[in-house]
N, C-alpha and C positions, 0 to 999 in steps of 0.2 A: 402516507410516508411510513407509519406502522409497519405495512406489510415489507418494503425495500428493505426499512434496518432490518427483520428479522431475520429476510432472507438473506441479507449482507453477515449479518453474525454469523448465521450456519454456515456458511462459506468458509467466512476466515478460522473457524474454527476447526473446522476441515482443511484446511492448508495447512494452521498450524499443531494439528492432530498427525498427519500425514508428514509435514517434516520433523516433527518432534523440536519446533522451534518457537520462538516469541519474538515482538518485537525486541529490537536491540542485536541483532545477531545478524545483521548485514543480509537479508533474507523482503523477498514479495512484503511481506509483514510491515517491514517497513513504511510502507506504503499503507496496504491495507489497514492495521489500526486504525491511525491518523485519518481515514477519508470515514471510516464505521464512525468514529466518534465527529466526524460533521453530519454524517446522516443522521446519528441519533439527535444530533440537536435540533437538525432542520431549520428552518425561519429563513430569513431573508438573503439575497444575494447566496442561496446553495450552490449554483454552479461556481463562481468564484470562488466562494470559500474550496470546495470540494477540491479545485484546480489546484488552487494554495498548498493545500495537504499534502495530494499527491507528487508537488515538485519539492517540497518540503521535507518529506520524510524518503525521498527517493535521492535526492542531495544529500542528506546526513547521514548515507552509507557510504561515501565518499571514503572518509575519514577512518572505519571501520575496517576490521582485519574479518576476515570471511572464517567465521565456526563452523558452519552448515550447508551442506548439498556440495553442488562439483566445484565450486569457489572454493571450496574449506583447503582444497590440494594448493594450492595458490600461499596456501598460509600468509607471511608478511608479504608477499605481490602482490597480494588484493589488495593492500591499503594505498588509497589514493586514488580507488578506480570506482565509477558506481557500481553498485551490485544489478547486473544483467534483469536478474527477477523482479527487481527492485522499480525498475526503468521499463521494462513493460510490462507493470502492473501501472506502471502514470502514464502512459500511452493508451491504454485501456479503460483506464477511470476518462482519461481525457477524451476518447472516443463514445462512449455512453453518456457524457454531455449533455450535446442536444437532444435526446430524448428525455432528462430528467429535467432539463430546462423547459421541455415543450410540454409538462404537464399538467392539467388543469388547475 
């Protein structure tokens, strides 16, 4: 599981290197944090929890006025809507699933 978080960290770090963003800012991030800090924990029921994450931190951009990327034009119409990137980053964590589930 070592190797998955590291490679999970250099990822998001790279997403949010490349958007010049963090979580909180109605942004993929969203999502990604939230799912790197269940991988870092690992243990028991991962797939669950991972899913949780993913629709957890992809919901509470809902609420969120869009700062960053092609949302940010939207300004207050974003609020109320989930953030696109947001929702297929949990479509994605939700799709690599059964591979993290089906591991020894």
């Amino acid at each position: 599981m070592a190797l998955l978080s590291d490679m999970f960290v250099a990822g998001v770090d790279a997403v949010a290197a490349r958007g010049k963003s963090a979580a909180g800012e109605k942004t993929m991030l969203d999502v990604l944090v939230p799912v790197l800090e269940v991988v870092r924990a690992d243990g028991p029921n991962l797939g669950r929890r991972l899913r949780e994450a993913a629709a957890r931190g992809a919901a509470a951009t809902t609420p969120m006025r869009a700062t960053k990327g092609r949302a940010a034009f939207l300004g207050e119409r974003s609020v109320g809507h989930m953030d696109p990137g947001a929702r297929s980053s949990q479509i994605i964590v939700e799709a690599l699933l059964p591979f993290l589930e089906a591991r020894p």
